[in-house]
C-alpha positions in Angstrom: 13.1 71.9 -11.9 16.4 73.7 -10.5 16.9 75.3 -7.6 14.9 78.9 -7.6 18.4 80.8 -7.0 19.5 79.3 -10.2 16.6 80.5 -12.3 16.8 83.6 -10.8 20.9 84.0 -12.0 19.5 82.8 -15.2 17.0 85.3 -15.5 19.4 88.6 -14.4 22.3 87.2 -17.0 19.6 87.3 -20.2 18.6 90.7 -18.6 21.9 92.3 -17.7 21.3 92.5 -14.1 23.6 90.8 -12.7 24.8 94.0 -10.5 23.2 94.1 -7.2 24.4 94.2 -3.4 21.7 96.0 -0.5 21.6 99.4 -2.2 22.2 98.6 -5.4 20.2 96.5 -8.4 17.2 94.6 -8.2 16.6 92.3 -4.9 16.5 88.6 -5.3 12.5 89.5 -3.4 11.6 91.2 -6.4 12.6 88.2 -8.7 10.6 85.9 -6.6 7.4 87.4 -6.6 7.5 87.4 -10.6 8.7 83.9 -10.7 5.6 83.1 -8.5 3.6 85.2 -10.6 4.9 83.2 -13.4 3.8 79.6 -12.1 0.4 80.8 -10.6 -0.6 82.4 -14.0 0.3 79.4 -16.1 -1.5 76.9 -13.8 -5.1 78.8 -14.1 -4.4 79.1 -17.4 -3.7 75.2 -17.3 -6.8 74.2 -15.6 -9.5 76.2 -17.0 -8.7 74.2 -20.4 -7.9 70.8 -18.8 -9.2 70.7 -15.4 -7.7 67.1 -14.4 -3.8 68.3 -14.9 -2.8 68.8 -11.4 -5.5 66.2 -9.7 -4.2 64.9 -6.4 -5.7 62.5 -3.5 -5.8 62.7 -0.1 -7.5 60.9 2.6 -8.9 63.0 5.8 -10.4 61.2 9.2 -14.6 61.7 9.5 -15.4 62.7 13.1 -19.2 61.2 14.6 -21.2 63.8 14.0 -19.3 66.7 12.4 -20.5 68.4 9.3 -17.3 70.3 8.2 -14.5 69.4 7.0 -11.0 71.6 5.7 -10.2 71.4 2.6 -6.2 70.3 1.9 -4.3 73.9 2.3 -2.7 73.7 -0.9 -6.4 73.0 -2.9 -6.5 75.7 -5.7 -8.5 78.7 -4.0 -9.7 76.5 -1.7 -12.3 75.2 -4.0 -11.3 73.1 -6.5 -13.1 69.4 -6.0 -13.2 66.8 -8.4 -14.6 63.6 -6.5 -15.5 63.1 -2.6 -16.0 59.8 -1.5 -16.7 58.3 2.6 -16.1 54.8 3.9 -17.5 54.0 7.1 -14.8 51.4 8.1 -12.2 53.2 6.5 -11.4 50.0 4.0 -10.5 50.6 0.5 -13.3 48.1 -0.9 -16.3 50.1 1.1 -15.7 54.0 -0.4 -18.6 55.2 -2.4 -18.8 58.4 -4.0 -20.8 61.2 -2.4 -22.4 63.4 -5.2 -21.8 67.5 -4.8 -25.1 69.5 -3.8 -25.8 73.0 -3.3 -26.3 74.6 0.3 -30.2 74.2 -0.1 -30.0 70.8 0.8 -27.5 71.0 3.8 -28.8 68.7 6.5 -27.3 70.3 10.0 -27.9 68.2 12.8 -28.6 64.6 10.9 -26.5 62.2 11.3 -26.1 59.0 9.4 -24.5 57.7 6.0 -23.6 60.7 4.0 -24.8 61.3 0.6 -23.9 64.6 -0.6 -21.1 67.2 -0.2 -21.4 71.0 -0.4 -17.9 73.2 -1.1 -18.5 76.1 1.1 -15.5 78.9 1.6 -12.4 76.3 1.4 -14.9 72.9 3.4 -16.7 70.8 2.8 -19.9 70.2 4.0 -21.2 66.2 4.7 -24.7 65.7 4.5 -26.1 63.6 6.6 -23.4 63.6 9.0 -21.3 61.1 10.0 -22.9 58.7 12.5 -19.9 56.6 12.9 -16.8 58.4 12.1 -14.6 56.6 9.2 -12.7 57.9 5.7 -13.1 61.1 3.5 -11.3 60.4 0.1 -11.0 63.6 -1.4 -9.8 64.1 -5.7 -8.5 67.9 -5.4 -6.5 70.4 -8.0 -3.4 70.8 -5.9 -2.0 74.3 -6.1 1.6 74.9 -6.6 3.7 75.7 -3.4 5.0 79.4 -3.6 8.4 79.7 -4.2 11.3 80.9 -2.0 14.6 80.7 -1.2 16.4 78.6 1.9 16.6 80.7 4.4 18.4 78.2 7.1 19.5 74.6 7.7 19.2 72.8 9.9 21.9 71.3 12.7 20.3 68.6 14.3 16.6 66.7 14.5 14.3 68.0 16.4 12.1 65.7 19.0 8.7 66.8 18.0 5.0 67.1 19.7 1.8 67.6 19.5 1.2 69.3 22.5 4.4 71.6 23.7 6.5 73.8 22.2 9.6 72.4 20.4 13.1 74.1 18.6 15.5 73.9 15.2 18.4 74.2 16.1 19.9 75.9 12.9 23.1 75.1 11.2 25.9 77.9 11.6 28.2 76.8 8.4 24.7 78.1 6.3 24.2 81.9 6.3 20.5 82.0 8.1 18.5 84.8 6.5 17.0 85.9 9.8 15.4 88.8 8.5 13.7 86.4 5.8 12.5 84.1 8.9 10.9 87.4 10.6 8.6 88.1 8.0 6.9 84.4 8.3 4.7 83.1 10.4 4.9 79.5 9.3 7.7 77.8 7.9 8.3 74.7 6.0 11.0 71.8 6.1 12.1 70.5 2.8 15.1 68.2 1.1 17.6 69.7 -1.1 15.4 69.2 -4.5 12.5 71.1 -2.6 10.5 67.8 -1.6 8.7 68.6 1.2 9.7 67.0 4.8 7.1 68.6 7.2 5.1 71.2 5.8 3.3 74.4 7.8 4.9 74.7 11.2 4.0 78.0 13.5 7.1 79.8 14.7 7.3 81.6 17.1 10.8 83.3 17.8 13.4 82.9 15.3 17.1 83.6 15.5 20.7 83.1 13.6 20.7 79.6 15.5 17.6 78.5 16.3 13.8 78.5 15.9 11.2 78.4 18.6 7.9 76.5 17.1 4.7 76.3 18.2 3.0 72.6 19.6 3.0 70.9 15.9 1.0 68.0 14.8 2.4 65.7 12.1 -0.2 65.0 8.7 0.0 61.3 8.3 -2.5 61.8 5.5 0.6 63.6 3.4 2.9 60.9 4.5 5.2 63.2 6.8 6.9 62.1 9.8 9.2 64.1 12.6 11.7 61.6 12.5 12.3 62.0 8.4 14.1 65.5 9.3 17.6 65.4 9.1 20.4 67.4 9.3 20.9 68.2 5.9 17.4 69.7 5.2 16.5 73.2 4.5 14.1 75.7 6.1 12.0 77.7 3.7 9.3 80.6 4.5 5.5 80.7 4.5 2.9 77.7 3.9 2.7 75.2 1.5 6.3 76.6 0.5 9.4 75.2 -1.6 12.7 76.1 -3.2 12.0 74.2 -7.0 8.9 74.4 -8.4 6.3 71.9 -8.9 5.8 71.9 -12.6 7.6 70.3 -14.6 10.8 71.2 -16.4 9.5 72.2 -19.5 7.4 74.6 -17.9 10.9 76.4 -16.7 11.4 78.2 -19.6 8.1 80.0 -19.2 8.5 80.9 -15.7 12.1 82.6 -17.0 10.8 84.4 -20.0 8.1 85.9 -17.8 9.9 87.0 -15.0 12.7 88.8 -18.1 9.6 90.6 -19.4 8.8 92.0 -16.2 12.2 92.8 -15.6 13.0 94.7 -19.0 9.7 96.5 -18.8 10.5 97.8 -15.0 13.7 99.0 -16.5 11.6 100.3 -19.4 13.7 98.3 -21.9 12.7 98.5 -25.8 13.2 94.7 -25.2 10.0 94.1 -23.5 7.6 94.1 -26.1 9.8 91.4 -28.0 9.8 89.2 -24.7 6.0 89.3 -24.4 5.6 88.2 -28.2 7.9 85.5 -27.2 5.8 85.0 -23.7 2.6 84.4 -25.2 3.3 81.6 -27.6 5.1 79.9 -25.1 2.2 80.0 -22.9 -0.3 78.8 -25.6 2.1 76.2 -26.4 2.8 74.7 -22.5 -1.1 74.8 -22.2 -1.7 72.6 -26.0 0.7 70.1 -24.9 -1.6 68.9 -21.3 -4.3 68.3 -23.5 -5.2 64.9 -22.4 -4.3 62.5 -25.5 -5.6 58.7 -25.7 -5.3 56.0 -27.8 -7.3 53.9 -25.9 -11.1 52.9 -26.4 -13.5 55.2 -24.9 -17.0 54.3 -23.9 -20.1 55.7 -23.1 -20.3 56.8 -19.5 -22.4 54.4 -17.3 -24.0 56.8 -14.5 -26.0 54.3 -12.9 -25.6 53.6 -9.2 -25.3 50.1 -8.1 -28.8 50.4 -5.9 -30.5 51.8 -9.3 -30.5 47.8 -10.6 -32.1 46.7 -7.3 -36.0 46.9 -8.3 
């Protein structure tokens, strides 16, 4: 999908605002949060009628003896679980699936080979315990990443750690929205078409040239790396945060339609009421077409475990 500034100039041309300085018009802030809006609304609307469509896999370390586990930041309200499976060496040929429980049948304190997983308040719960650390496969509805604009570039890579404080040093031919950077707490590296680089890092001061980030540790689980940032990558605000959004292209045309109604009815245009005709079928249509659609055979589901056939 394009670059969020470009949808946002797209959406004030079909609305006629294309007037605006820092006392005048509507702020670029105002078009963001309906753009957001926009994606967040379609993708519920997505999932609660195909519940696979944005299904994504990561792998998280088991600890001896720990019972919780975080889920992924970016898991749809922190709750979203398709499948959990544990391997005890860690090895691709030993994961077995854990089947979900309720909190009744938590098992603090036991350790051993885990059977069951309980979701509780964005973790996950293993029962029994670990007794020997390994894998945690986890098959999760990935939320979008909220939407925003670069705010800064940045001049040179930074020599990360784990354990002390380390700088950006910010680019001074891209105008740094420092006021943008103050409102964050967390910012996020990406490449120009929004891929993500390194993803929720703690700031701590921010300026024009440079910010000052908290002790940062790398997930190797999402395939990031300090050396990957480069000199020609952007800084964006908040977690889990990008400049293009994560659906695909088609879906584009919906998040500008809905940001136009919002902006014709907050001018209290006649227009508005045509735009949300024109809203709805698009939505209706967008979720049709992730229906899942196969030719292939399907067979019965076999639900038998492999220690069922041992008797």
């Amino acid at each position: 999908m394009r670059y969020l500034q470009r949808i946002i100039d797209q959406v004030r041309r079909q609305t006629e605002n294309e007037d605006v300085d820092d006392f005048v018009g509507i702020q670029n802030s105002e078009f963001i949060q309906y753009l957001n809006d926009a994606q967040f609304h379609l993708q519920a609307a997505i999932v609660q009628q195909h519940a696979r469509a944005f299904v994504q896999e990561t792998i998280i370390d088991a600890v001896s003896n720990q019972e919780r586990y975080d889920l992924p930041s970016d898991c749809l309200l922190g709750n979203k679980v398709h499948n959990v499976e544990y391997s005890a060496t860690g090895n691709d040929e030993d994961y077995y699936s854990l089947d979900e429980d309720t909190i009744k049948k938590r098992l603090s304190g036991v350790s051993g080979a885990p059977t069951i997983y309980i979701r509780l308040s964005g973790q996950l719960l293993i029962s029994p315990q670990p007794a020997s650390g390994g894998k945690i496969r986890i098959n999760y509805v990935q939320r979008a990443r909220e939407l925003d604009l670069r705010v800064a570039q940045v001049a040179s890579a930074p020599t990360l750690s784990s354990s002390t404080s380390w700088t950006i040093s910010l680019a001074d031919t891209f105008e740094t929205d420092t006021s943008s950077l103050s409102e964050h707490d967390y910012v996020c590296v990406i490449d120009k078409e929004g891929n993500s680089i390194i993803k929720n890092i703690e700031i701590t001061a921010s300026t024009s040239s440079e910010l000052t980030c908290a002790a940062h540790t790398v997930s190797t689980a999402d395939g990031e790396s300090a050396s990957d940032i480069l000199t020609d990558h952007y800084i964006v605000g908040g977690k889990d945060a990008t400049t293009h959004c994560d659906l695909p292209i088609s879906v584009e045309r919906y998040l500008i339609a809905y940001c136009a109604w919002k902006i014709l009815k907050r001018d209290s245009s006649v227009d508005s009421s045509e735009a949300m005709t024109e809203l709805q079928g698009l939505a209706q249509e967008i979720v049709s077409s992730y229906a899942m659609i196969s030719d292939d055979i399907q067979y019965i589901p076999q639900l038998n475990s492999w220690d069922d056939w041992s008797v």
